[in-house]
C-alpha positions as CSV (number, residue, x, y, z in Angstrom):
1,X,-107.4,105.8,75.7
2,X,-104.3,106.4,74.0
3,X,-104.8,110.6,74.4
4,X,-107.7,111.3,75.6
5,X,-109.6,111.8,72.4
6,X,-112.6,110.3,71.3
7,X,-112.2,107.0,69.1
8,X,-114.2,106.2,65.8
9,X,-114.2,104.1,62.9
10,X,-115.9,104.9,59.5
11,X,-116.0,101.7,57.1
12,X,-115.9,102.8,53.2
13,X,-114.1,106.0,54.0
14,X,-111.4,105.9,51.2
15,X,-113.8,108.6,49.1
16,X,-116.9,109.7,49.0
17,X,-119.4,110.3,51.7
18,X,-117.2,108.2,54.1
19,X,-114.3,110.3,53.8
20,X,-115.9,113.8,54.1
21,X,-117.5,111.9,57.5
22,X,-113.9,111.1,58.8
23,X,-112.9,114.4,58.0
24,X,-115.6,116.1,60.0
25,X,-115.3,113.5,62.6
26,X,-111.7,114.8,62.6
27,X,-112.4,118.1,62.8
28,X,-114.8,117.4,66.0
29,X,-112.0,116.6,67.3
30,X,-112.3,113.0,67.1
31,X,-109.1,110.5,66.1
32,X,-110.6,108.2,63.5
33,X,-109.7,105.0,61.8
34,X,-110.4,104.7,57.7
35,X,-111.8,101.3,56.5
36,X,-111.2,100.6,52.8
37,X,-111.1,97.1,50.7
38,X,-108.9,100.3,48.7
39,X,-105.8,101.1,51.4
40,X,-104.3,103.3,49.2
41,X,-107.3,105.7,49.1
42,X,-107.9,105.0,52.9
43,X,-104.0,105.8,53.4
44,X,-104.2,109.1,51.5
45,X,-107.5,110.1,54.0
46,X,-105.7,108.8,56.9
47,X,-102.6,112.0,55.9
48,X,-105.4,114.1,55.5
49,X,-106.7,113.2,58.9
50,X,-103.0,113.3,60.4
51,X,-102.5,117.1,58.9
52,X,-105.2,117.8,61.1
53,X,-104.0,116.9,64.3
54,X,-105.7,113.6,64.8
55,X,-104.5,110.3,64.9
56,X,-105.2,107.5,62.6
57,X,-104.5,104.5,60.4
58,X,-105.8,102.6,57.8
59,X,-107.5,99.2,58.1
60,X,-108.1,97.0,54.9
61,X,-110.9,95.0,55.9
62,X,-114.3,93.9,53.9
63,X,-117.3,94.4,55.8
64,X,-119.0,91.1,54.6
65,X,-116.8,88.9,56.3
66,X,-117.5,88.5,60.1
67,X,-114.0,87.8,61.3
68,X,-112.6,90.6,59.6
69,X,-114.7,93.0,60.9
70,X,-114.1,91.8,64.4
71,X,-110.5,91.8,63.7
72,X,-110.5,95.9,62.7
73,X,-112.4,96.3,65.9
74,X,-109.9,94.7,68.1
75,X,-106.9,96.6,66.2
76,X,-108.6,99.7,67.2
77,X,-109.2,98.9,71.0
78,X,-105.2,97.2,71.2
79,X,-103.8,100.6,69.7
80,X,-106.6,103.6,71.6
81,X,-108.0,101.5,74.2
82,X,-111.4,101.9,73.3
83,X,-114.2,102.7,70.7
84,X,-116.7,105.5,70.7
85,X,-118.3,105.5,67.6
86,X,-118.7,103.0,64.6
87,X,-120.1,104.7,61.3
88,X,-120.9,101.7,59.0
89,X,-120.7,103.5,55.8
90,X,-119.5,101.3,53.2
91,X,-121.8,100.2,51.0
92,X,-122.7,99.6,47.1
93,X,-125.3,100.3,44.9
94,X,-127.3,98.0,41.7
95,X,-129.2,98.9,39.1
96,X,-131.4,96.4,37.6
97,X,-134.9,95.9,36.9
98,X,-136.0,93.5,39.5
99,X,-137.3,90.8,37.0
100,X,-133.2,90.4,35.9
101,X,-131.9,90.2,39.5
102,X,-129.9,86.7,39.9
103,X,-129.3,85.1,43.2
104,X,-125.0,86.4,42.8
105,X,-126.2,89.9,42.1
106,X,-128.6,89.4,45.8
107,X,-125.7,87.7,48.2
108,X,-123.2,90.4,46.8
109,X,-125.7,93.3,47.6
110,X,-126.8,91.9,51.0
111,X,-123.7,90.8,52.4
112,X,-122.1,94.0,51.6
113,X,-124.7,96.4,52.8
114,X,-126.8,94.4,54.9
115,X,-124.9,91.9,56.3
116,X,-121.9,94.4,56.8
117,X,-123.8,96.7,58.8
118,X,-125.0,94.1,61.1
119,X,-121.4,93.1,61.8
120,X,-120.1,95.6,62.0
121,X,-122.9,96.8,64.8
122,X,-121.9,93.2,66.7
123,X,-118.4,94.1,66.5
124,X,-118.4,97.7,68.2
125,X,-121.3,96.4,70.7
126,X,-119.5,93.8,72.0
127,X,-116.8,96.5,72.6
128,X,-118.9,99.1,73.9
129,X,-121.0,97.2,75.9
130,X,-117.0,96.4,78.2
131,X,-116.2,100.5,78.3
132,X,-117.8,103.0,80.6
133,X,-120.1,105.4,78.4
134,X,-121.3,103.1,75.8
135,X,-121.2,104.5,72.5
136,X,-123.0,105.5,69.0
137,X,-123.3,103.2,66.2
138,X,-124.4,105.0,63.5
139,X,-125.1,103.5,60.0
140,X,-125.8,104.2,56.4
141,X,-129.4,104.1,54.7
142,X,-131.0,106.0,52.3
143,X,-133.8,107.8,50.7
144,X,-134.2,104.6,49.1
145,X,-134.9,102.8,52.5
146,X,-138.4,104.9,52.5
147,X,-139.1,104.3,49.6
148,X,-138.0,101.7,46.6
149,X,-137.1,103.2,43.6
150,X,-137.0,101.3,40.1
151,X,-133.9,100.0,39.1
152,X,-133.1,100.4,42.4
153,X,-135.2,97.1,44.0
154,X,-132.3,95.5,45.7
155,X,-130.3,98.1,46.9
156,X,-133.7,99.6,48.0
157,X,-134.5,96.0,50.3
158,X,-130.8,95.9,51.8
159,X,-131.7,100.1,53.1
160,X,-135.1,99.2,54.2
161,X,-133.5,96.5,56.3
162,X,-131.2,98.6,58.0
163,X,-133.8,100.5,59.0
164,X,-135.3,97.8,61.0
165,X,-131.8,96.6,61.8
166,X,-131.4,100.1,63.8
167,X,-134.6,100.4,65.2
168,X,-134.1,96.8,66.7
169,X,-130.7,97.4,67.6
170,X,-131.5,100.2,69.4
171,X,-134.0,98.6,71.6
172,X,-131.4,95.9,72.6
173,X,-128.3,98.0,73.3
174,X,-130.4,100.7,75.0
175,X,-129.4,99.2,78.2
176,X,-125.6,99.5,77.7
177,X,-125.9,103.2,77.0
178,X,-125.2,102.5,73.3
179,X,-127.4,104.5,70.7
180,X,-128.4,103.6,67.1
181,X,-129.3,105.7,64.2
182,X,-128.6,106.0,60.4
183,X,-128.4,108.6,58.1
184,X,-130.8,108.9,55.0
185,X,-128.6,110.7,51.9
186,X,-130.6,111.6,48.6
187,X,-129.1,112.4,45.4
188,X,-125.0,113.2,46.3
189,X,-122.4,113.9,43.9
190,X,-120.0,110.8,44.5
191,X,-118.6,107.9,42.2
192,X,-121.8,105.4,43.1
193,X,-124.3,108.4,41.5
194,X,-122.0,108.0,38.6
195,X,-122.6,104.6,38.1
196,X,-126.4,105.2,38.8
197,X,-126.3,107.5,36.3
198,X,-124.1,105.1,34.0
199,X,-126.0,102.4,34.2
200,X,-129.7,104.0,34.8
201,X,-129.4,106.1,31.7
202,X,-129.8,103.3,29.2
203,X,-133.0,101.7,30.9
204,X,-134.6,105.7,30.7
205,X,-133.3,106.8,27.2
206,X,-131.4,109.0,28.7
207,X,-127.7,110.2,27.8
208,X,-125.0,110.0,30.2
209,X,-125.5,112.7,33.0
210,X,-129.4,113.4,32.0
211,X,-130.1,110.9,34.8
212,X,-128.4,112.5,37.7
213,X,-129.8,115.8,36.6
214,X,-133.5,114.5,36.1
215,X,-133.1,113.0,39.8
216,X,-131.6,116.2,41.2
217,X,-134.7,118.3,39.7
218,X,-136.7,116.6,42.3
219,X,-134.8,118.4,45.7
220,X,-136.7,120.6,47.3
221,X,-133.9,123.2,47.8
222,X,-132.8,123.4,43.8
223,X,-128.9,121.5,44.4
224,X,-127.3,118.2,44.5
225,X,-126.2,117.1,47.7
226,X,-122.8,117.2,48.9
227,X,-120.8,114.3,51.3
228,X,-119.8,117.3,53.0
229,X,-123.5,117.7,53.7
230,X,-124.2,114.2,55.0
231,X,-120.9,114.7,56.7
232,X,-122.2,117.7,59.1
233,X,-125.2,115.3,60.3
234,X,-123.1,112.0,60.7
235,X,-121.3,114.5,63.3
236,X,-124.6,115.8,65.0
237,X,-125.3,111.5,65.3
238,X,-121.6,111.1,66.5
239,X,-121.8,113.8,69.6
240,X,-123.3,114.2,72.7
241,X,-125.7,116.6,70.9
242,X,-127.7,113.4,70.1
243,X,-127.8,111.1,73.6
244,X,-131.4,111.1,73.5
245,X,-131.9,110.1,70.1
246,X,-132.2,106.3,69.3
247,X,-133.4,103.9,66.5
248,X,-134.0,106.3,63.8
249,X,-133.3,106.7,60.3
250,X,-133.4,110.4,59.6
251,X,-133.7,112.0,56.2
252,X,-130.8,114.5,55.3
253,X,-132.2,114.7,51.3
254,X,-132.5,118.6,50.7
255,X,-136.1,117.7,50.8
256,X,-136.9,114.7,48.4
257,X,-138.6,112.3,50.3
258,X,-141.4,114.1,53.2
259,X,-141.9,111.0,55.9
């Protein structure tokens, strides 16, 4: 590897949850590629990651389409000679109620935050099964992928489904040392819980930020989560702190859903 240093890739890091888990992954001491369908945003997280010491670059690809995906992958390898960890972060969100879902709104959902995961998990397996030490591929879930929330029915399916998508995984790549989790968020302060909030409102008679707050009344510890504190686990799933950990979908919610 190009200096000795650790190699990741987080996908939807141009703001958000994604970047505050680049940063962190950063700070580890990790270098770190950003994957945006935004490059300026992932170029202005890819300085931040540069000012502290690591390397990186920016890679426009969308996570629905297969060959792009394995293309990122390969740019990594060619430029650091290997990759240690894959965070499939990217993702969107859809608030509807399920009666008004149509088949567009489904495939976009799904091939974004289903679909992408799963490639994205072929892409770095197929690398890390070639490299000494496996790796960790570590995706995003949510709350929501314990338990479907209304308004929420489709981006609720795509979560539950990468749950089963780790805990398969995992079974398969278990023998070439690779590991497979996914993080759980609840209620963070980032643009999608604006446009949950946005777009919720209406369907609940509620005014614009009533939603967010009626949701964040439900956290056991009395605050809205930070990326910052999704960030601090994604780096627990990312180090050697979590080698014997495999094929779960763990909860980091300030307390909102008990499982």
């Amino acid at each position: 590897m190009a200096s000795g240093q650790r190699m990741a890739i987080v996908t939807g890091a141009g703001r958000g949850i994604g970047r505050a888990i680049a940063l962190r992954l950063a700070q580890d001491g990790m270098n770190v590629v950003i994957n945006d369908v935004n490059l300026g945003t992932a170029e202005s997280v890819v300085n931040e990651i540069r000012e502290l010491g690591r390397e990186s670059f920016a890679v426009k690809a969308d996570v629905s389409n297969r060959r792009e995906v394995f293309e990122m992958v390969n740019q990594v390898v060619e430029r650091f000679g290997q990759l240690d960890v894959m965070v499939s972060n990217a993702g969107i969100a859809q608030i509807k109620p399920l009666l008004e879902v149509t088949q567009e709104d489904l495939e976009q959902i799904f091939n974004i935050n289903v679909n992408g995961v799963l490639f994205c998990l072929q892409a770095a397996a197929e690398q890390m099964k070639k490299q000494e030490g496996g790796g960790k591929i570590i995706s995003a879930a949510s709350i929501a992928s314990y338990k479907g929330f209304s308004l929420l029915g489709t981006y609720s399916a795509t979560k539950f489904a990468v749950r089963g998508i780790t805990q398969a995984a995992a079974q398969e790549l278990a023998q070439f040392g690779i590991t497979v989790n996914a993080y759980c968020p609840g209620i963070v302060g980032t643009q999608m819980w604006d446009l949950i909030d946005e777009k919720m409102g209406p369907y609940m008679n509620l005014p614009k930020g009533e939603t967010f707050k009626k949701f964040t009344d439900s956290i056991t510890l009395g605050r809205s989560e930070t990326p910052e504190d999704v960030a601090k686990f994604v780096s627990y799933l990312a180090s050697p702190d979590s080698d014997y950990m495999t094929g779960q979908s763990i909860m980091i919610d300030g307390g909102v859903i008990f499982s």
